[in-house]
N, C-alpha and C positions, 0 to 999 in steps of 0.2 A: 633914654630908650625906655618902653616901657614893658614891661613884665607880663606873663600871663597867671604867672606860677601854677603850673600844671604839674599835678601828684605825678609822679612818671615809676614806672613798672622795671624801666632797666636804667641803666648808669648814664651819667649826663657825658657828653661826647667830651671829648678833650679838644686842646684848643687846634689852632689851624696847623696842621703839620709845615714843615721846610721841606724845600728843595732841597735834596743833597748831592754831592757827585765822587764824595769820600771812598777810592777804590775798595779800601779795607768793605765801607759800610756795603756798598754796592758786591763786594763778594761774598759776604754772610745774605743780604739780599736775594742774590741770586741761588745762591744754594735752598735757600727756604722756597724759593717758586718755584724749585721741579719737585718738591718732597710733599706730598700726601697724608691726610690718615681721613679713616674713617668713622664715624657715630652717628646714631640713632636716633631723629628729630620725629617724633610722634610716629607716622608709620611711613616716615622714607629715612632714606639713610644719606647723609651728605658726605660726599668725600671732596674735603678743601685741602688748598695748601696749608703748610705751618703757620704761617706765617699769623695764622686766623687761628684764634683761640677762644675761649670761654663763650661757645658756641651757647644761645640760649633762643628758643619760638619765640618770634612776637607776632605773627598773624600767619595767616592762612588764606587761600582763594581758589579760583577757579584757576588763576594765571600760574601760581608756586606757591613754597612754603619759604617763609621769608624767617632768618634770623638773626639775633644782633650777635656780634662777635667783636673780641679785640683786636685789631691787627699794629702787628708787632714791627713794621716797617714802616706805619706811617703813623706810628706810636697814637693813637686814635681808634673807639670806636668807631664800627659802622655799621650797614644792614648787608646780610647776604641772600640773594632771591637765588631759589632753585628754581629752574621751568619746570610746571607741569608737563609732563610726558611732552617734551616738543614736536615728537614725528611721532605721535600715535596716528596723524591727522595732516591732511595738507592746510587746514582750518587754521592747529594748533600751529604748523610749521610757519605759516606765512605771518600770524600776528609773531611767531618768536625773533621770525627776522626784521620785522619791521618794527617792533620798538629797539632790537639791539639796533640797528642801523639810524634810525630816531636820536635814540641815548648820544649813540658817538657821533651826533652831527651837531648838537644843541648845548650851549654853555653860556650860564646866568645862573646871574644868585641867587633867584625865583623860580628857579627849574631845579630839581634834584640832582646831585653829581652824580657822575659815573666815575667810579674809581678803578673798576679794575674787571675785566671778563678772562672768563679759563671754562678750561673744561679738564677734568682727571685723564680722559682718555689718550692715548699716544698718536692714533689713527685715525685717516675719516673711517677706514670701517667699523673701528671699535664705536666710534663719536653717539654718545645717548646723552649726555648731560649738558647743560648749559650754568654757567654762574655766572650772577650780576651781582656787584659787589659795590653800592651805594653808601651815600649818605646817611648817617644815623639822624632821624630826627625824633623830638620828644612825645608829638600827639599825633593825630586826625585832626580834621577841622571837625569831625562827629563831634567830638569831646568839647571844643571850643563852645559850637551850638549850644551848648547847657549851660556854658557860662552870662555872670552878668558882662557887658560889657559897655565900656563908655565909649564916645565916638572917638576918639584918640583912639583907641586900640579897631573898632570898627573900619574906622576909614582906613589905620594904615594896613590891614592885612587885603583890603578890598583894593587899595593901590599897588601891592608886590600880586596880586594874581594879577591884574592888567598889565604890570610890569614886564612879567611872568610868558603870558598870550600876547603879547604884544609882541615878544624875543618871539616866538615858535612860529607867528603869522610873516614877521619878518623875514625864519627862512620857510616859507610857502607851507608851514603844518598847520593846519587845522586839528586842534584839540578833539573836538567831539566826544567827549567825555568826562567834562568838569562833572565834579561831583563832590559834598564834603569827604568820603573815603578817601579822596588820592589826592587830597590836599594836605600837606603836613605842617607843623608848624612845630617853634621852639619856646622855649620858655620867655624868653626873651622878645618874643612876639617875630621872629623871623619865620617869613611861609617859603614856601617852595611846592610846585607841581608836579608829582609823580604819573607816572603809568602810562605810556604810550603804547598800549599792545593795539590801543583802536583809534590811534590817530591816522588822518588821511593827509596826506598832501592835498595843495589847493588845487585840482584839474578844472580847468576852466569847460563848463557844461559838463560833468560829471555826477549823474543822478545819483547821490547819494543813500543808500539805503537807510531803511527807519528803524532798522530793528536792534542795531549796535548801540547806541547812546541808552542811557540810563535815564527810565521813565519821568521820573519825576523832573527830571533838568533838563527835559526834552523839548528843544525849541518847534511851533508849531511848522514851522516848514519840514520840519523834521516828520512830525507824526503826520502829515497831510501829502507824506512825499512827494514833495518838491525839490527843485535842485536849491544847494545851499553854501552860503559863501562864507568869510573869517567872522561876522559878526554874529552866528550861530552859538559861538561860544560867550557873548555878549548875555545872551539869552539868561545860559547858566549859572554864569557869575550874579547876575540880578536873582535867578534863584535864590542861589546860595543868601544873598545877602537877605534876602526875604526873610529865610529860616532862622539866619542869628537874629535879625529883629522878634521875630513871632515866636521865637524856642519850637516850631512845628514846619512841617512840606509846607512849603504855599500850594501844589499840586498834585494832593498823593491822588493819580489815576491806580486804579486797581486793574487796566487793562487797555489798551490802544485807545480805545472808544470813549474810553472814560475819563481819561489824559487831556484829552482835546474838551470833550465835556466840561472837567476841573476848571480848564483855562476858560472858554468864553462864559461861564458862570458868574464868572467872577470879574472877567476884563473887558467882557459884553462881545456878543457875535462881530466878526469882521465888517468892513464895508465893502461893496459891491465891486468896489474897486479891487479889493485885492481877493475876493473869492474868483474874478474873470481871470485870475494868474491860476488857477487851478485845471486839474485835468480835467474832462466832462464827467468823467467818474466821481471822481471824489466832489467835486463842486455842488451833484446832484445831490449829495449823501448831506453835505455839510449846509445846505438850502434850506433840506428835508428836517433839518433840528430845528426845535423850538429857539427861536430868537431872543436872547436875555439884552438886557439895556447892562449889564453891567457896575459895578460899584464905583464910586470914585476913589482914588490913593488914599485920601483923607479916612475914608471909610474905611480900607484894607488895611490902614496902617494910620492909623490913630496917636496922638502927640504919647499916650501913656502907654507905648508899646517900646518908645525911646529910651535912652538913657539920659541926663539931664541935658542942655545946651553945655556948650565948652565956653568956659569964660578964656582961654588960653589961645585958644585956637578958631573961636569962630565958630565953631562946630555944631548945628542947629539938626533938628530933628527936622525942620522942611527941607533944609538941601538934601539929606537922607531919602525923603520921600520922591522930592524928583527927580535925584539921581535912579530910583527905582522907578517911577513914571516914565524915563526913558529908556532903562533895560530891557523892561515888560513891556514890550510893543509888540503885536501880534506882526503886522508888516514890517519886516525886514528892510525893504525899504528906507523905513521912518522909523528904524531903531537905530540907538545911538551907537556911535563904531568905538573902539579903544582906544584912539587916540582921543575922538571928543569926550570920553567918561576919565582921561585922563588929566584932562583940563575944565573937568568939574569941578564946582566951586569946593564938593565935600573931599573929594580927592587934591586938588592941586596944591593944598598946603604942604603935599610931603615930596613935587616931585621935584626932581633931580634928573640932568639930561644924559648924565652919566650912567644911570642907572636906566631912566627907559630908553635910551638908543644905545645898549650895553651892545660895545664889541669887542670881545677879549683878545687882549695879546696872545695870552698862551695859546690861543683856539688857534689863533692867524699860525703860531709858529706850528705846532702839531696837528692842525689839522687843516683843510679849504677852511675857506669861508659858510659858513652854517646857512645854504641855502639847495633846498632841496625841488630842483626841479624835474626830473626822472617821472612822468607817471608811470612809469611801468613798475612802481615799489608799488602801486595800487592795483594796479590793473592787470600785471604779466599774474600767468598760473603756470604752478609746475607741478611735476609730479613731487612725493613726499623726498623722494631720492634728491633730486633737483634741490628743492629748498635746503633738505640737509648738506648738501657740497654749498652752497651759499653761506649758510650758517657757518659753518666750518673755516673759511676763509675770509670772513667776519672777524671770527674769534683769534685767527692765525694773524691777523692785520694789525688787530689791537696790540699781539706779543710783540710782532715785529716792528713797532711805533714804539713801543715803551723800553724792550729790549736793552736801549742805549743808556740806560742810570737816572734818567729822568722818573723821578716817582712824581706819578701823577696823584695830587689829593685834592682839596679845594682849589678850585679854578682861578687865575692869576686874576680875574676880576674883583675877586672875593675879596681882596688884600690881605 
């Protein structure tokens, strides 16, 4: 296995908890989950169970304030997410229920764990808080980006995100929001993809809006708003991989206009073929630009932006470059999907069918099967009230699945 060795800021997670069903352990258990306190995380206040101790920040967002903590039941660090203000906003409430609802549908080694949802409150009317009680991991793929890296480490974290997207498109989610932020990773070079407050399900003809996804890893159907399908996050992932090759955005747009600019600068204007997929609108607009011929991969990505060939593995800086010649396709179309970048020559050294067609036991026994067909988790709107009775019976679903002694920690696929 190989290493990242990543400086790390909090305590390295302890190893994979047990199952237990020891009545004694399971009545100290259960006493800790109705018992509270509370303290002081910069300028919110968390009120957790006992059971979560040496509460310590390790980031902050628009979504919560996330911190790591020990929990004493499944003798294991983790992370605990607050929600920002969930019901200031029917906005806020609808991304809160839809990644909780996300979270408890999705299980793989490449997807963040969900360990544990609560709320302090006794009532829905009391009901203001929400806690999401995850996996502890040790980086960002941010941090990764700075590093050197050889293609051994390259390809395999490029193959657990397709791993990853491949489990979520399986049950009909569409990510829309890769980005190195919400990608985590361990010292040991394990990835996992967090944060579903803005993932969609896949609604077949469903105009997707442009404004949600994160600029820079914004596939052009996306800024050209078009309707967009599972290889949109295809897009991303070539992003991403762009930046640990280059240590920099392959497309910092500074603003809608400039996004799109970035891109055909660089990958040359589309063909006639696929601007006649465009609205009359945007087509006139996108005509109306100055037409660039574009660079070729060779140029965008040069043998001396590599790390050396792998004598072990095969591993060459040209399969690198065309596995990126096929991510970075402006038409959708004739971009390559995750199963084919899965069976790329720089990818396929590490795969495993158990891992990309992961279907977990525990999931089958605790929960359906992980496919999400319901457009109305995208499409219904309620009032804030509405969403919060939603939320709440969410959070009530989770106590009463778990209630029976079963501690849920790493996912039975995990081993």
């Amino acid at each position: 296995m190989y290493f990242l060795y990543i400086c790390l800021e909090t305590e390295v997670p302890l190893g994979c908890p047990k199952y237990t069903l020891c009545p004694d352990f399971i009545m100290n258990r259960n006493k800790r989950e109705k018992e509270f306190y509370s303290l002081d995380v910069g300028d919110s206040t968390f009120t957790v169970l006992k059971r979560y101790q040496n509460l310590r920040p390790i980031g902050s967002g628009a979504q919560g304030i996330v911190c790591s903590a020990y929990d004493h039941n499944l003798e294991r660090n983790v992370a605990i997410k607050k929600l920002s203000r969930p019901f200031q906003n029917q906005t806020h409430a609808k991304r809160a229920y839809r990644e909780l609802v996300l979270m408890k549908c999705v299980n793989h080694k490449n997807i963040i764990g969900l360990l544990n949802v609560f709320t302090p409150q006794k009532t829905l009317e009391e009901f203001q808080d929400v806690y999401i009680v995850m996996e502890l991991m040790d980086a960002n793929l941010c941090q990764v980006i700075q590093m050197e890296l050889d293609h051994e480490r390259l390809s395999y974290l490029l193959y657990q995100m397709l791993c990853g997207i491949k489990h979520l498109h399986a049950a009909g989610i569409i990510h829309r929001d890769l980005k190195p932020s919400n990608i985590v990773v361990k010292s040991d070079c394990t990835l996992k993809i967090l944060d579903f407050g803005l993932a969609r399900t896949a609604a077949t003809g469903l105009l997707m809006t442009p404004y949600v996804v994160t600029r820079y890893y914004r596939a052009p159907e996306v800024i050209l708003g078009m309707g967009y399908q599972a290889n949109v996050d295809v897009w991303s992932i070539g992003c991403i991989m762009a930046e640990m090759v280059r240590g920099s955005v392959l497309f910092p747009g500074t603003d809608h206009i400039d996004q799109w600019n970035k891109v055909i600068e660089q990958l040359g204007t589309p063909s006639q073929e696929f601007l006649m997929k465009l609205n009359q609108s945007v087509r006139t607009y996108v005509e109306n630009r100055p037409r660039y011929a574009g660079f070729t991969f060779e140029k965008l990505f040069p043998d001396v932006l590599f790390p050396a060939d792998s004598e072990h593995n095969k591993l060459k800086a040209s399969q690198a470059r065309d596995l990126l010649s096929k991510m970075l396709v402006i038409d959708a179309s004739k971009r390559i999907s995750v199963s084919e970048a899965l069976q790329h020559p720089y990818i396929n050294v590490w795969y495993d069918p158990t891992e990309v067609e992961a279907v977990s036991t525990y999931l089958l026994i605790m929960w359906p099967p992980p496919l999400i067909t319901d457009k109305q988790l995208d499409e219904r709107e309620h009032t804030v009230e509405e969403w919060k009775d939603l939320i709440y019976m969410e959070v009530q679903d989770w106590e009463e699945r778990t209630k029976n002694g079963v501690i849920r920690g790493q996912p039975a696929s995990l081993g």
